[in-house]
Structures are given as structure tokens and as C-alpha cells.
N, C-alpha and C positions, 0 to 999 in steps of 0.2 A: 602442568602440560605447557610446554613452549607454544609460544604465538606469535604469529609476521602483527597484527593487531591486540590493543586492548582489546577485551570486551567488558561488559557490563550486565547484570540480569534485574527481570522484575517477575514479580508474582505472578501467573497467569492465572484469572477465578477457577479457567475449567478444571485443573485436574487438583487443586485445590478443592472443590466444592466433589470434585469423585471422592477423594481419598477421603473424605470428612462422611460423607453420606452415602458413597455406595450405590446400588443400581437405584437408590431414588433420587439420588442428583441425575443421572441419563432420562427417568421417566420424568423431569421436569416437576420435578413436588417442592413445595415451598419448603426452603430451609424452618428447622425449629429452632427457640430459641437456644439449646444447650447448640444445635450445630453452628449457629451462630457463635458461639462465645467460643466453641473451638477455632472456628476457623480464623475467628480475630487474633486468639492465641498464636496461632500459627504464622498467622501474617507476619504479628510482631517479630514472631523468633527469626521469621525471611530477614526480615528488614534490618533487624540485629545482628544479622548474619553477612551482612550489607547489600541485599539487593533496595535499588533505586526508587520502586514503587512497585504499583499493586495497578492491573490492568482485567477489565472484562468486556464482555460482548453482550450489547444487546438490540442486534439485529439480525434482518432475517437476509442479510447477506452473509451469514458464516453459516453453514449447515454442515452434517454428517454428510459421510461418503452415499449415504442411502436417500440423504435429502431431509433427515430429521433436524430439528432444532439444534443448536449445542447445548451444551446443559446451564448454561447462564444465564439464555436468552429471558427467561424470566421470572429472572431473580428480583422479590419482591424488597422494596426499599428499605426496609425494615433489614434487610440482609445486607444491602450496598451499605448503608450508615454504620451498620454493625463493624461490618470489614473495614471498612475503611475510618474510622476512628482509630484503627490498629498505627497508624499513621501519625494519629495525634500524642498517643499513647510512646511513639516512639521519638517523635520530636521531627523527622527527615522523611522524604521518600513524598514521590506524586503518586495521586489517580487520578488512572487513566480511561478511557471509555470510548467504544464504540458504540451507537446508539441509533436506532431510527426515531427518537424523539416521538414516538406514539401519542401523548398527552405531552406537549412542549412546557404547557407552565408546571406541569406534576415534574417532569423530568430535570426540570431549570432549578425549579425549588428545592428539587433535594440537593443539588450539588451545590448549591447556595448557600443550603444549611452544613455539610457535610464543611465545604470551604472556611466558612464561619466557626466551626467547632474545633478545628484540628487546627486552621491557620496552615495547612498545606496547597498546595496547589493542584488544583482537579483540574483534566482536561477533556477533550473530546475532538472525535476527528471531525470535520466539517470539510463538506462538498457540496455543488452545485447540484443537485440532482433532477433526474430527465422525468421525474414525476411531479418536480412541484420549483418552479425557476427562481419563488421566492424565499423560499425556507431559509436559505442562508443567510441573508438578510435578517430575516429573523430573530434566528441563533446568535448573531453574532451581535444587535440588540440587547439579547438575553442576556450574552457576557457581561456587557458594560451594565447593564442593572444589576448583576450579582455582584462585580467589584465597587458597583455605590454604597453597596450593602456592607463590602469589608470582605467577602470571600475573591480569592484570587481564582477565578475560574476563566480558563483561554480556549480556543478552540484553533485546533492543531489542523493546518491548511494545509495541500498540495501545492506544489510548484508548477504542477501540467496535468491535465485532465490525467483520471488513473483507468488506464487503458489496456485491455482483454487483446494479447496476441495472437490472431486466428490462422490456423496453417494446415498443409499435412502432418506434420511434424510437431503440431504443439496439442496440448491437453484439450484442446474446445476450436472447433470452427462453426460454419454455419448449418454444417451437415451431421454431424457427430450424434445430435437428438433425433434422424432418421434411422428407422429398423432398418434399412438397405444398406444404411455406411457402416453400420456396428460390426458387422462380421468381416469389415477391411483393417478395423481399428486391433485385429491380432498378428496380422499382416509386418513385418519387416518393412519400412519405410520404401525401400524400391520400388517390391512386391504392390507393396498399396500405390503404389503411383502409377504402374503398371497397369495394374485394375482401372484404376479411374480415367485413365487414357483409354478406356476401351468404351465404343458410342455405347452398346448396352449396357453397360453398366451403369455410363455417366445416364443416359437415360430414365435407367430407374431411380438413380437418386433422387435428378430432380423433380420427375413424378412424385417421388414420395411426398409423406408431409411429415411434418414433427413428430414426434412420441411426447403426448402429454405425460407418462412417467419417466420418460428421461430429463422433460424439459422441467418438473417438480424439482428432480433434485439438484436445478442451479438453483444457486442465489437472485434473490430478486432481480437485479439488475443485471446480470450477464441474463435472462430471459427474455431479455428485450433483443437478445441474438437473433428471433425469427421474424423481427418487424422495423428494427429500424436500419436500412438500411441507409440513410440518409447519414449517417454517423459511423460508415464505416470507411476505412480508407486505405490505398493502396499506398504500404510505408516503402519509399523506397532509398537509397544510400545518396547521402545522410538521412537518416529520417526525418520527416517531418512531424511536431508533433501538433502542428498551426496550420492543417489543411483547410484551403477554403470549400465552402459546401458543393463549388462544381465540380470539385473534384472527387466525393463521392460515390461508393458503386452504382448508388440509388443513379446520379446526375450522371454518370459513365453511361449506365444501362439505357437510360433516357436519347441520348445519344446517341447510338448504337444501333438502338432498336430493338434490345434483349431486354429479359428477365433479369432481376439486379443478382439471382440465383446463377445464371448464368455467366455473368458476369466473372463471380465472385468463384467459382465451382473452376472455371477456365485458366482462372489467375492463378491459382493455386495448385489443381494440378501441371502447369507446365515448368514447377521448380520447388523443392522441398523447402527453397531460401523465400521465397515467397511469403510474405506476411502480411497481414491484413490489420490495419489499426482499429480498434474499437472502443472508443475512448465513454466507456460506459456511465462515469459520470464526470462534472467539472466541462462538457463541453454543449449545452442547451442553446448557446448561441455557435456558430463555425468561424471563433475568437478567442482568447484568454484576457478579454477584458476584464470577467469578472473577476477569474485568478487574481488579478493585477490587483484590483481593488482590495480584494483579501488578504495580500500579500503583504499589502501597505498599511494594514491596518495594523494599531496597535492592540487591537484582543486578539488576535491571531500570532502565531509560534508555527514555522516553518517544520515541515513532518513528513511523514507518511512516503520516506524514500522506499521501503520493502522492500530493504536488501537481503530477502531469502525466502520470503514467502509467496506461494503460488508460484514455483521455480520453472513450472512447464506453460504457465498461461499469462503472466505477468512481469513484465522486469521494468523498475524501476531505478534499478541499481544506480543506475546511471543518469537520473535525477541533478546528484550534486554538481555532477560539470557540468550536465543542459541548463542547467540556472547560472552557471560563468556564460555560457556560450548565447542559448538564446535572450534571456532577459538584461545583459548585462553589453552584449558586442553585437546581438544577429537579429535579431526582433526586427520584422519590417512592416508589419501589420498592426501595429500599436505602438502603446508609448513602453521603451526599456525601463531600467531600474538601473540603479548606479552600482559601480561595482563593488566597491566598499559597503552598501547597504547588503548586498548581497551575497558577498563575502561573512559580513556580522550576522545577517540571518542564518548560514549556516556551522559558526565556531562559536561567538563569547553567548550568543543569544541562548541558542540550546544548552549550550555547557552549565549558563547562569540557572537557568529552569527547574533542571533534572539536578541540580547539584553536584557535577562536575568540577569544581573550585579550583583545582589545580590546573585545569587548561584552557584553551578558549582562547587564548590572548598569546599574542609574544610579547612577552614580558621577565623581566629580571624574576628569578625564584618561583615562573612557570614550568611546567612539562615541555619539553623541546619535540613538542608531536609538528609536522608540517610540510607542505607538499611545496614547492619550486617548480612552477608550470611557464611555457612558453603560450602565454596567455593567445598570443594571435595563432598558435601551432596548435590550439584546443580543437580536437574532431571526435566526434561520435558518430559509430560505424553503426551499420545497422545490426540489431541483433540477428544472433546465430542462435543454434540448437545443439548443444552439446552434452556427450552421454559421460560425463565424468562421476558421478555421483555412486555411491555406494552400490552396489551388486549393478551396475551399469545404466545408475536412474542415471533421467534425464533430467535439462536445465535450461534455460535460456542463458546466453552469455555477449555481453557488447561492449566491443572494445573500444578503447579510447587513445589519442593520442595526443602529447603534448604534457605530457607529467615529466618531467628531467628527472627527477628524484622525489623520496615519500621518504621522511623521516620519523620513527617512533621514539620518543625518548632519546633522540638525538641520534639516532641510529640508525644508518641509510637500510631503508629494506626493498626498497624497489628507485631501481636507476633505468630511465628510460623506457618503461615500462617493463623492464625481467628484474623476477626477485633475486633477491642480491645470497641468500638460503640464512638472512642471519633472522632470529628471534626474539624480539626483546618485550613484546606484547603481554600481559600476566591478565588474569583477570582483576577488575578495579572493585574496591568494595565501598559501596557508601559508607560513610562517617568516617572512615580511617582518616 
């Protein structure tokens, strides 16, 4: 299949741990030892086959559409070690992990051991989070004593808090867990704007209160949609993603003299473009000081851009040039980062990681992959909502300006931001 990009894959546990076990991976039953020994087979053959590594989930912010667990969440250690020995077995490939660190030294320890046995490198994503402001701290503690140990274990940090986009128009706002807005959410976006423009309607919503089974089936932390409102914020062009706390619905509403419901209910319906930041975790303080420190740290690996997941509620895409533009030229609230560090956090750093070997660097008898930007010409627009996506899904989409040209393989595939229609992208296989 032709491609404007490379790409690259890894193992995901869940539909690995379906296909191995069937409806008792969905009801959550401990893997048994023969399912183990398949699924480690299986790994190998991925990674054989050149996918990068092996990645699961176990936290209770990934749930099913109905609000159930995902089938990994938990998967007993006996099954993480198994699988991921698949690893060692093969010589190449990360694991990778999502975690709420429930027992942090149980959790530390196994990836310490796993690190130690295979000599691959384990990861995990790490965040500031709005339930406990020292945990990361912690975590990242953890690392540096698993690498005293001999196991190469990192924890893969965000660039800017990772932040829930709340609208008429996007998958989650602060209303969407009321029985009163459910039957707007079938509604044609006009149509539903229309409605909400109307005093009884807006009346009943904010009468309403939550629906405790709608608000089950978020994720831990988008749940915190019905209470903090002190962390929510009006994005507007450019976005900001370093608001200070008075700017706030909460500190708006205060203001004002409203409900931060009201507020927030007001902003939204007078523009489908409207968007509301919610930066659910990485912002505990109204700063990215922490970010910073994490950023600079050497147990941390730059990550967690999500260039495609959660396409209606989160976009991050746009990640790689906020970190040229804020941390590196725009930052006024803190201290910046230089731009060659931040440049290498996002090409030879990750390339060296994940085992990329061929690119990362411009270098003689490298990959000719590389973007030629008008570095003072860098702007990020605020994201849009657009319906491009297969039978007319929707997506967030934020454009950017200041790229002259994107080269793959030496190959211009976007000049000035329009693709140029040439294809040079394959997919990449580990070990080749």
C-alpha cells in the first residue's frame, strides 16, 4: 500500500489476549499457563515479523464503550513476564505500558525484573495526576532504582498537559452525562445548537444533574468533567495550552456572578468552533513547571503525541511543533528549553529507543526523512472538527503553519503545507 509517511506497528495485549482466550479474556479471568505460552509465541512471531514491541493497558482510564474494563486491565504478572520475555526471546522490540501503578513497588518490581531478564527496554506513560501531585515524583524515583539494578526502564512523559476538547461538536463536554442533552447528541450539529439556543431548553439542562451511569462509563479522569471546573479553559486562536488559573470558567464564573455551568453552557452554545480546554492530567498546578522538570530529566523519553487516538475528544497531533514553538521560542511563564534539546527529544532520542537505526539524525548513510521549517513562521491554529473520516466519522484537525517542505526518503511530500500526491512511505519492519 503506498504512503505520504512511514509507519511502524507494535503488539497491542487486548486483541492478542481475545484471540488467545476468547470471551474469558473480555470477562477478565486470569490468563492460564498454556495461554500464556501461546501468547508469548505469538508475540515472538509479531516481533519476527518486525513489529517494534509489545504494549498493554492497565488502567482504569481505558474502558469499553459501556464502561467495562478492557480485557488487560488485569492481567496478572505472571502473564506481563510471560509475554514479554517474548522480547528477550527475540533479541529487539520495547514494552510498553499504561498503568495506574495500584501497588507502585509490586508494579516497579516486575518491570525491573522483566528489564533485567530480556535486557529490552520497558516503558510506561507518566503524568502529573489531579488525584495524587506526587506520584510522579515517585515513578520516576522508581526508574532510577530499576536502572541501578541493570534494567533499562523509562517513563515516557508528555510535552503539555493531555487535555479533553469539550464542544457542541466534539465527543464529551460538560453536559453530554445529563438525560436532558442525550437526546440533542442525535441532533445534526445546527439543529443541536438551535435547541440549546432556546431559554427552556438551556434551562433544563442546567437544572439537570449528571447521570451516574453515564458518568461510569468515562475514564477515571475525564469524571472529574462534573467538578473541576477550576481546570477548565476557554482555548482560543492561538491556543493556549499555559492558561493561568484566572482565567478559568471556575475564576470567569466568579466574576461574573454565574454558575461556572453557565458559564461554560453560554460559551459553547454561541459557536460550534468553540472549545473548551481540559487539561485532565499534567496540570495540578496552573504551570508546566512540572512538565519541565520531567522533560529534562534523564529517566523520561518524550511520548504520548496521540496522533489518532480519541479523534473526537483529544488532539494532540500537534504536540510536535508546540514543543518548537512553546518550550523552545514562546514560553513566557517559565523557564524555555533550548531548541536543539528539543529538536533531539523529538528525532535521534525516540529513533535510538524504539530502534529506529536508520533515522533520527542527518547524517551520511541515514534516511533522508525531514521537515524545513520557517521556525519564526511556526503557528498553531486552533483546532477544528472535521467530518473526513470513513462513512463520514468525525475528527479533530489543527492546522499549522510554517513547514516549507516535509521530506520522506528524500522525497518532497508536502510543500508549504499541500501534499505534493507523491508516495514514498512503506511500512518499516523491525530488525530488517
Amino acid at each position: 500500500m503506498a504512503r505520504t509517511i512511514d509507519v511502524a506497528t507494535q503488539i497491542p495485549h487486548h486483541p492478542l489476549r481475545v484471540y488467545v482466550m476468547g470471551q474469558r479474556a473480555i470477562d477478565l479471568e486470569p490468563a492460564t499457563a498454556e495461554d500464556i505460552a501461546t501468547m508469548r509465541r505469538l508475540t515472538a512471531e509479531g516481533l519476527r515479523a518486525g513489529a517494534f514491541g509489545f504494549t498493554t493497558s492497565r488502567t482504569n482510564s481505558h474502558k469499553t464503550l459501556t464502561g467495562g474494563m478492557v480485557p488487560s486491565r488485569y492481567s496478572g504478572i505472571d502473564e506481563l513476564l510471560g509475554i514479554g520475555r517474548a522480547l528477550g526471546d527475540v533479541g529487539y522490540g520495547a514494552f510498553g505500558m499504561n498503568s495506574d501503578f495500584d501497588i507502585e513497588e509490586s508494579e516497579l518490581g516486575w518491570m525491573t525484573q522483566l528489564g533485567k531478564e530480556t535486557g529490552r527496554p520497558v516503558w510506561f506513560l507518566l503524568t502529573d495526576r489531579p488525584t495524587d501531585d506526587e506520584r510522579w515524583r515517585r515513578l520516576i524515583d522508581g526508574v532510577k532504582a530499576a536502572r541501578a539494578q541493570g534494567a533499562m526502564v523509562t517513563a515516557q512523559v508528555a510535552g503539555r498537559p493531555v487535555g479533553v476538547l469539550l464542544g457542541v461538536d466534539t465527543a464529551l463536554n460538560p453536559f453530554t452525562i445529563r438525560p436532558s442533552y442525550q437526546a440533542l447528541l442525535k441532533l445534526p450539529v445546527e439543529e443541536r445548537l438551535a435547541r440549546l439556543r432556546d431559554p427552556a431548553v438551556r434551562a433544563e439542562i442546567l437544572a439537570d444533574k449528571p447521570s451516574e451511569a453515564l458518568l461510569g462509563r468515562l475514564s477515571q479522569f475525564r469524571q472529574h468533567i462534573v467538578r473541576r471546573w477550576h481546570r477548565m479553559f476557554k482555548l482560543g486562536d492561538p491556543p493556549d495550552y499555559e492558561p493561568p488559573a484566572s482565567e478559568s470558567i471556575a475564576a470567569i464564573a466568579e466574576r461574573e456572578g454565574r454558575s461556572p455551568d453557565e458559564v461554560a453552557y453560554d460559551y459553547m452554545a454561541a459557536d460550534p468552533a468553540n472549545l473548551i480546554f481540559f487539561p485532565v492530567t499534567g496540570y495540578n498546578i496552573d504551570n508546566h513547571d512540572v512538565i519541565h522538570t520531567m522533560l529534562t530529566d534523564e529517566a523520561t523519553v518524550l511520548g504520548l503525541g496521540d496522533g489518532g487516538a480519541h479523534c473526537s475528544s483529544i488532539l494532540d497531533a500537534g504536540v510536535p511543533t508546540w514543543m518548537l514553538t512553546h518550550w523552545a521560542r514562546d514560553r513566557h511563564r517559565g523557564a524555555r528549553l533550548p531548541l536543539e534539546f528539543v529538536v533531539k527529544r523529538q528525532t535521534s532520542e525516540t529513533a535510538d529507543f524504539f530502534g529506529f537505526h536508520d533515522r533520527g539524525r542527518l547524517a551520511v548513510g541515514k534516511k533522508a526523512d525531514l521537515n524545513l521549517i520557517d521556525y519564526e513562521g511556526l503557528r498553531l491554529h486552533k483546532p477544528e472538527v472535521w467530518y473526513d473520516l470513513p462513512a463520514g466519522g468525525r475528527r479533530l484537525m489543527q492546522r499549522v503553519e510554517g513547514y516549507k517542505a516535509t521530506f520522506v526518503s528524500g522525497v518532497p511530500v508536502f510543500e508549504s503545507g499541500v501534499h505534493t500526491g507523491r508516495l514514498p512511505g512503506k511500512l518499516v519492519r523491525a530488525g530488517r
